[in-house]
C-alpha positions as CSV (number, residue, x, y, z in Angstrom):
1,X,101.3,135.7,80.6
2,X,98.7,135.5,77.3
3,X,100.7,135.3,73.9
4,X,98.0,135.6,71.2
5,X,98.5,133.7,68.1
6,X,96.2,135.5,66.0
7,X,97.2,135.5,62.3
8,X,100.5,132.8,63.1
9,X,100.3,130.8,60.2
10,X,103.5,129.1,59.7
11,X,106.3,127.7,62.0
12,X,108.7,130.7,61.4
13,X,106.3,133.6,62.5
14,X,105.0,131.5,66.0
15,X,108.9,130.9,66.8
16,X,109.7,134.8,66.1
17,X,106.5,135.2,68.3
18,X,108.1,133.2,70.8
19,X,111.2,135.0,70.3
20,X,109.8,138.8,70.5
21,X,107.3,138.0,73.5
22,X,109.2,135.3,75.3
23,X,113.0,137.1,75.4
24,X,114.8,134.3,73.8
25,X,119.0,134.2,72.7
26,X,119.8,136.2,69.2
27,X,120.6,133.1,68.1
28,X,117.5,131.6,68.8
29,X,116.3,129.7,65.5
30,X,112.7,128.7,64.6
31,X,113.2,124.8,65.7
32,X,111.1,123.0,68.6
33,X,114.2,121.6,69.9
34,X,115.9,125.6,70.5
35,X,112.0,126.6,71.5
36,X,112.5,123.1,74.3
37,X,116.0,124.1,75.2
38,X,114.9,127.7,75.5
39,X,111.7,127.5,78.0
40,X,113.7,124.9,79.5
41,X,116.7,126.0,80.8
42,X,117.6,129.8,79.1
43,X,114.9,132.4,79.9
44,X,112.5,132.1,82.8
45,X,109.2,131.5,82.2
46,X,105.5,132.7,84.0
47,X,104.1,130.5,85.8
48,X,101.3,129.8,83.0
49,X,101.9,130.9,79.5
50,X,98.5,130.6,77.8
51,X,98.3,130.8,74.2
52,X,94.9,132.0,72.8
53,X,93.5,132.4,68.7
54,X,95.9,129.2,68.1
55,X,93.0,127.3,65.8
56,X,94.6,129.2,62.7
57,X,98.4,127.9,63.4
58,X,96.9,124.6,64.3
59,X,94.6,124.5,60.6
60,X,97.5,126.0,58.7
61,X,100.6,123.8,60.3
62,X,98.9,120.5,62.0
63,X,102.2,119.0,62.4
64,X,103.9,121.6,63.9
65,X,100.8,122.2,66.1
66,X,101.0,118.2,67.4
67,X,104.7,118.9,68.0
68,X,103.7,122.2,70.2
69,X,100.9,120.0,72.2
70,X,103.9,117.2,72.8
71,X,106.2,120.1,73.7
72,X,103.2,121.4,76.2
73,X,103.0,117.5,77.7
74,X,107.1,117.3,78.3
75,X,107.2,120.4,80.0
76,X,104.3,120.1,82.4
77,X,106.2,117.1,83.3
78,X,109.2,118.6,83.2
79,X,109.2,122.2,84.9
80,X,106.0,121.3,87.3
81,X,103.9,123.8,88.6
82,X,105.0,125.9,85.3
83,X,102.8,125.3,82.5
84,X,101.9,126.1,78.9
85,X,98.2,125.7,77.8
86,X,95.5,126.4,75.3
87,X,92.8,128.8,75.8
């Protein structure tokens, strides 16, 4: 699955991204820790989800960007072979 972050420039629109594309709760809030909990354990994810056109979120929120690639680490670690990456 390609999610394409195109014009995402602030936390709250790539978690409602998330939210739309990915099938997450109703009471799914824009927070890393309910995006973790989320790919983790509520919704089954593809095998890869590859997130392209993510330079703008990355210029426009760089700390929320280093908290995604963190995120990206864990749960290569976490949910191996299932991966999210950067294209």
């Amino acid at each position: 699955m390609t999610l394409d972050l195109t014009g995402i420039t602030s936390k709250a629109a790539i978690h409602q991204l998330f939210k739309e594309k990915l099938g997450f709760e109703d009471w799914y809030g824009p927070s890393w820790d309910a995006f973790w909990d989320s790919v983790v354990a509520i919704v089954e994810m593809p095998e890869q989800l590859t997130l392209i056109n993510w330079q703008e979120f990355a210029e426009s929120c760089p700390r929320d960007m280093q908290i995604l690639r963190q995120v990206m680490e864990d749960y290569a670690v976490e949910m191996a072979p299932k991966r999210i990456v950067l294209a």
